[in-house]
C-alpha positions in Angstrom: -17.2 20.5 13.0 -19.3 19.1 15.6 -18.4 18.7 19.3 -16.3 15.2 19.7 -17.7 12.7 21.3 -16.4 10.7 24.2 -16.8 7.4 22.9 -16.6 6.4 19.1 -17.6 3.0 17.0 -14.5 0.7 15.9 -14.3 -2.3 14.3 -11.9 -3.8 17.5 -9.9 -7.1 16.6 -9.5 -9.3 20.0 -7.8 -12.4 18.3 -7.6 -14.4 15.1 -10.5 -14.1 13.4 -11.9 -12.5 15.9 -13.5 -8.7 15.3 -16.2 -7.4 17.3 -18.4 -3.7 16.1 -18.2 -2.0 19.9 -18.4 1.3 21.3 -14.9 2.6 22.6 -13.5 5.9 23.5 -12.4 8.3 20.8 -8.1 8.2 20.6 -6.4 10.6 22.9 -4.7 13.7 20.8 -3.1 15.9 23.0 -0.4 17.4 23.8 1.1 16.3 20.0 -1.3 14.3 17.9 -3.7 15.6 15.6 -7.6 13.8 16.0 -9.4 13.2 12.5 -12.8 12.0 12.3 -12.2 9.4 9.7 -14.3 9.6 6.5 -12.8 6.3 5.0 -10.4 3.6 5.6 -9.3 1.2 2.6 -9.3 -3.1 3.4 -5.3 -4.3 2.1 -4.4 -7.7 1.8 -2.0 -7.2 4.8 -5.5 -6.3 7.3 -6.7 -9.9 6.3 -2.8 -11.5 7.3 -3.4 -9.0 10.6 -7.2 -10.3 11.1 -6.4 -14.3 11.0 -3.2 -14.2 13.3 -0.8 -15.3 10.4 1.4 -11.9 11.7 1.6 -12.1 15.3 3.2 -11.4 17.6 4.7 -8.3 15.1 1.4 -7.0 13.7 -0.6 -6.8 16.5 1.8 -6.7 19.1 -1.5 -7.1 21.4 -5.0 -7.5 21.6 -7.5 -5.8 21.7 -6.4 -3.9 18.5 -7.2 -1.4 16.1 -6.6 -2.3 12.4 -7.0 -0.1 9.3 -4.0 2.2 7.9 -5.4 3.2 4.1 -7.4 5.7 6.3 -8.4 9.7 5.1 -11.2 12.3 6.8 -11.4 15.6 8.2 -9.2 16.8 11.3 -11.4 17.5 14.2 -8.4 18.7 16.9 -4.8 19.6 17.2 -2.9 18.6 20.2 -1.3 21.9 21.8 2.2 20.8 21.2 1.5 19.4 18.0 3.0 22.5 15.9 1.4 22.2 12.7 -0.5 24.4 10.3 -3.0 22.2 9.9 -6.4 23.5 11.1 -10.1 22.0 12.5 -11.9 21.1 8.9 -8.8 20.1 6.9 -9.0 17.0 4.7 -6.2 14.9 5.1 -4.5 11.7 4.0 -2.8 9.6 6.7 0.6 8.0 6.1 1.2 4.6 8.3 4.7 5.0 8.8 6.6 6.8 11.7 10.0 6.4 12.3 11.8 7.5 15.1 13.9 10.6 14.0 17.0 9.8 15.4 18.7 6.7 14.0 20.7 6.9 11.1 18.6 5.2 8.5 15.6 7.7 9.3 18.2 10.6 9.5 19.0 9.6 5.8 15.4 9.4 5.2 14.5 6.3 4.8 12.1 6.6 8.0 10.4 3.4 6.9 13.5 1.2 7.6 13.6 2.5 11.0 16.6 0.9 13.1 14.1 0.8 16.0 11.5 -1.3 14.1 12.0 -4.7 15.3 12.6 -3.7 19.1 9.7 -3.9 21.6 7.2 -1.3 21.3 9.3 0.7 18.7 11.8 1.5 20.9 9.2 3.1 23.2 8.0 6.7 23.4 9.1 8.4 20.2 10.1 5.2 18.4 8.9 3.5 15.5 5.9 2.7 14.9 3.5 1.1 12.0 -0.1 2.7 12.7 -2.7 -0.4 11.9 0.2 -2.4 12.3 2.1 -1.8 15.7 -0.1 0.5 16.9 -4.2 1.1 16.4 -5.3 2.2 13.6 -8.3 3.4 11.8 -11.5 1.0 11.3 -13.2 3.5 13.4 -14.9 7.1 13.5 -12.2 8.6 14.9 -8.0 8.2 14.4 -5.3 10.0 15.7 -2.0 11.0 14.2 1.4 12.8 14.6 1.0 15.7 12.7 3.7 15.3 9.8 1.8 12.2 8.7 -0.8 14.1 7.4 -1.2 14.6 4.0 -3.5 18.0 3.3 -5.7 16.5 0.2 -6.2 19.2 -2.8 -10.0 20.5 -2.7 -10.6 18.6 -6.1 -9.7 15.2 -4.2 -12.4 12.9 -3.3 -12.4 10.2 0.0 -12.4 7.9 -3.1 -8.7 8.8 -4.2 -7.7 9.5 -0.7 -7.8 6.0 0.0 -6.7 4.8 -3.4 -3.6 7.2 -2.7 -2.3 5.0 -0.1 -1.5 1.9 -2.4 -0.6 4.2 -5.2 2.3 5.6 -3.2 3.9 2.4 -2.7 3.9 1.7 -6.5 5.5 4.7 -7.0 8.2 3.8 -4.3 8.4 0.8 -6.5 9.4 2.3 -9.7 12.0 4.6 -7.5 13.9 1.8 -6.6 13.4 0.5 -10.4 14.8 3.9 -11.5 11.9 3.4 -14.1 13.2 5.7 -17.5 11.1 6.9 -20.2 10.5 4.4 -22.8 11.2 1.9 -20.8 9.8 -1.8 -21.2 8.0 -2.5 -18.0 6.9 -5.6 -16.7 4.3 -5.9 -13.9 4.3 -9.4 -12.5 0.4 -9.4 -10.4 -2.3 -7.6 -11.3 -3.7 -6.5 -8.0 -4.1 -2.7 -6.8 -0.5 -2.5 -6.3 0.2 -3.8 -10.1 -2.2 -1.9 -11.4 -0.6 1.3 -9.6 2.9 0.3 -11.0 1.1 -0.2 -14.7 -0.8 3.4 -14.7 2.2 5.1 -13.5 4.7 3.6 -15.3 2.4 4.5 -18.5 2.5 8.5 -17.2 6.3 8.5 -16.5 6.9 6.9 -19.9 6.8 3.8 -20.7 7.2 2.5 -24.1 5.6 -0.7 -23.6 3.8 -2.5 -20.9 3.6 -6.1 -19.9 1.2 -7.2 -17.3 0.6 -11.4 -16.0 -1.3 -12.7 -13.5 -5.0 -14.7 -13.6 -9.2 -14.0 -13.5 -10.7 -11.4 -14.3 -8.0 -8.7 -12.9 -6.6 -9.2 -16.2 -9.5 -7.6 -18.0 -9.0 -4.4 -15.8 -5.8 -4.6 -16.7 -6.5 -4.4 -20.0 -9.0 -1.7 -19.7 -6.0 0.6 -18.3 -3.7 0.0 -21.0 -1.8 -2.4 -20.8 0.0 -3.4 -24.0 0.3 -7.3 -23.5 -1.7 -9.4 -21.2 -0.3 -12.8 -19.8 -2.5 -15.3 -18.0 -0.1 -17.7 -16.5 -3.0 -20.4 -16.7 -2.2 -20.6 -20.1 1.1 -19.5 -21.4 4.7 -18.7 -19.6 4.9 -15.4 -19.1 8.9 -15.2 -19.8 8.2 -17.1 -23.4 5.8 -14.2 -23.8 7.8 -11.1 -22.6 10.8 -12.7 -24.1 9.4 -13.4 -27.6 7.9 -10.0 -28.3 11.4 -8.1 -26.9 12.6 -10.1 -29.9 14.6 -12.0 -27.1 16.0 -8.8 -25.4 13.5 -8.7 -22.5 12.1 -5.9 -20.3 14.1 -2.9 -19.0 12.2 -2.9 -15.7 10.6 -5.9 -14.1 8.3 -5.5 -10.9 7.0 -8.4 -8.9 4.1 -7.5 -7.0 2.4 -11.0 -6.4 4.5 -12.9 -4.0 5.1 -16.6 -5.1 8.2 -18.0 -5.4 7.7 -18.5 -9.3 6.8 -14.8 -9.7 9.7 -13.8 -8.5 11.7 -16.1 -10.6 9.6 -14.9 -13.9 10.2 -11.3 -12.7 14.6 -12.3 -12.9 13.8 -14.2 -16.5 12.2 -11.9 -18.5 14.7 -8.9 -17.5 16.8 -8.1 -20.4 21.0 -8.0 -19.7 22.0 -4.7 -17.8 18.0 -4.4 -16.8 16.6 -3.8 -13.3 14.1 -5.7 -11.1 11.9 -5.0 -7.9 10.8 -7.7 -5.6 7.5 -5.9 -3.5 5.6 -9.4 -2.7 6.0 -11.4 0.4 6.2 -15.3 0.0 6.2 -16.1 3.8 10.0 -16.9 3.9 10.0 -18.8 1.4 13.4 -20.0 -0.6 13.2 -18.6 -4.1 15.0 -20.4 -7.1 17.4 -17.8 -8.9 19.4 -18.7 -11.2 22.7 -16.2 -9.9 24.7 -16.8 -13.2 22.6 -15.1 -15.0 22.0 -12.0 -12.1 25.9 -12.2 -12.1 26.8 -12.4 -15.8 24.3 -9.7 -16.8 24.6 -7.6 -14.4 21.4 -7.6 -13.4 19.9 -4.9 -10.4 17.7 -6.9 -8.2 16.2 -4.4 -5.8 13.6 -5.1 -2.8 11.3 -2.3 -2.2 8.4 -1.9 0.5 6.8 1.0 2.2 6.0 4.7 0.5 9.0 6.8 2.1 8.4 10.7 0.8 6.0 9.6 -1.8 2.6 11.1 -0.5 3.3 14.2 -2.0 4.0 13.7 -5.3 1.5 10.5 -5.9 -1.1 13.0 -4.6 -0.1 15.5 -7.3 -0.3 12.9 -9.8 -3.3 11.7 -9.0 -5.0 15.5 -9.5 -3.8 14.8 -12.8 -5.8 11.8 -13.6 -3.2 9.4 -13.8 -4.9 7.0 -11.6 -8.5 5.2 -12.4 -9.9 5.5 -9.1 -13.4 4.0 -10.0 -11.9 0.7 -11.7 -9.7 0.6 -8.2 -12.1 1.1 -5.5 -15.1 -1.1 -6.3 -17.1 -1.6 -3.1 -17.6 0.3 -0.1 -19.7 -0.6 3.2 -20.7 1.0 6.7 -18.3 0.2 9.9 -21.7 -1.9 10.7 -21.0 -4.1 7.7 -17.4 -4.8 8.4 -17.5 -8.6 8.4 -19.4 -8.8 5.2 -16.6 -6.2 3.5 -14.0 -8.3 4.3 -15.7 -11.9 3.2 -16.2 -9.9 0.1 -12.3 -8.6 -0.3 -10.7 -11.8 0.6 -13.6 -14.1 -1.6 -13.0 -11.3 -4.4 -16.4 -11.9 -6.0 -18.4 -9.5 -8.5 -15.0 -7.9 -9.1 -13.9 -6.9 -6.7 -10.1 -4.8 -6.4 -10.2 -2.2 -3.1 -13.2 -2.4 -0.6 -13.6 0.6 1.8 -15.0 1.0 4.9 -17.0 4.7 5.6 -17.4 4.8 9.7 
């Protein structure tokens, strides 16, 4: 590992719609951080939200600010206090979330619902916080991170997976909450690099039969994963669909990963009596029709799930296994240099696009 430099390049957001390429100083790691020169960071749809403003003033909480929280590379120092085994050269993965240890949601484990997330600065020193979110992250050369949110990455892992990892462990956090059950009829409502996570490991964990909606040309990759049925809601109504080849039973397991209003609706519909659905999408606070009879009367489960709490682990083991298409996933990557034209391309989503990197 070479020497670390003082300063570092970093993609540096200053206001809506308002990122500048500059030189800054490489993240302090001591006494109990771990410094990783980053080898790639993945663009989510929640980076564009951070990028335009529409999150403030949660996500940044100020400017100027680091985004970037799909991020992977090799550790290049360990804070003295940090404690870890992890040593100069490791590969690792980073997880985003860091709760703060001591309430009693993140005592139960459920660290991402941290009862310190909504005060100011996490609760300050020690408190919760959202790396790339509340506090910088990664669209730079270097990144720094407390030690137990490092994921070591299996020698046969590529930077490719590494970054894929981080959207895969939220759709396994997904089917969690769905208690997904082999042979299962699944339903995946959205067919973006979350959906497409829930539809390739809902296949592996055994699902009988998988249903999969959405619009464009997603649909076709959709299609080249396995998906049994394919629903463009252009054209047809995706409960008429689901519902008519169930024989009118519906799905087991619905998940919504899109985020309309009328997603979420479909996602309740097509849900057979006694069946189980996960809301994951974000509408913007907006009022979503349900009809409760029917949640009531057949005892539906309606679950809302977010976050990847003690999932990094086993979606890494999974995907050493091969469950996950990493090449149909990640489709473009680009220099730190080229950071503008990587995102015009992720949110335009031409020439197919589904997860664009950056490689500082």
């Amino acid at each position: 590992m070479a020497a670390i430099p003082e300063k570092m390049k970093a993609a540096v957001t200053h206001g809506p719609s308002d990122v500048r390429i500059e030189e800054i100083p490489v993240p302090a790691h001591e006494p109990d951080k771990v410094l990783v020169k980053v080898a790639a960071c993945g663009i989510c749809g929640t980076d564009v939200h951070i990028m335009d403003g529409h999150m403030r003033p949660a996500w940044p909480p100020y400017y100027p600010f680091i985004q970037g929280h799909e991020w992977c590379g090799e550790v290049a120092a360990v804070g003295s206090g940090a404690g870890t085994a992890l040593e100069i050269g490791d590969r690792v993965i980073m997880e985003p979330t860091i709760g703060c240890g001591h309430c009693a949601t993140c005592i139960r484990g459920a660290y991402h619902l941290c009862e310190r997330a909504g005060e100011p600065d996490g609760g300050g020193s020690g408190g919760y916080r959202l790396l790339g979110h509340t506090a910088d992250g990664a669209f730079s050369e270097y990144g720094s991170a407390p030690p137990n949110n490092l994921h070591k990455m299996p020698e046969s892992m590529s930077w490719e997976d590494a970054v894929i990892v981080n959207q895969v462990v939220v759709a396994l956090h997904a089917l969690d909450r769905g208690k997904v059950e082999p042979a299962d009829r699944v339903a995946i409502l959205g067919p973006g690099l979350l959906g497409l996570s829930v539809l390739q490991l809902a296949k592996a964990m055994g699902a009988s039969r998988t249903y999969i909606t959405g619009r464009g040309y997603r649909l076709d990759i959709a299609r080249e994963l396995g998906a049994d049925v394919v629903i463009d809601i252009t054209k047809e109504d995706p409960v008429k669909v689901v519902m008519k080849d169930t024989g009118g039973g519906g799905v087991d397991l619905a998940v919504e990963c899109a985020g309309p209003p009328e997603a979420m609706e479909q996602a309740i519909g097509m849900v057979r009596r006694g069946g189980r659905a996960v809301l994951e999408g974000i509408n913007g606070g907006k009022s979503v029709p349900f009809i409760s009879d029917r949640i009531v009367l057949d005892e539906i489960a309606v679950s809302g799930g977010r976050g990847s709490p003690n999932c990094y682990p086993r979606a890494i083991e999974m995907m050493t296994q091969g469950v996950i298409d990493t090449p149909r996933m990640l489709t473009h990557s680009y220099p730190i240099d080229e950071f503008a034209e990587a995102m015009r391309m992720f949110k335009a989503r031409e020439d197919g696009v589904m997860r664009v990197m950056i490689k500082p």
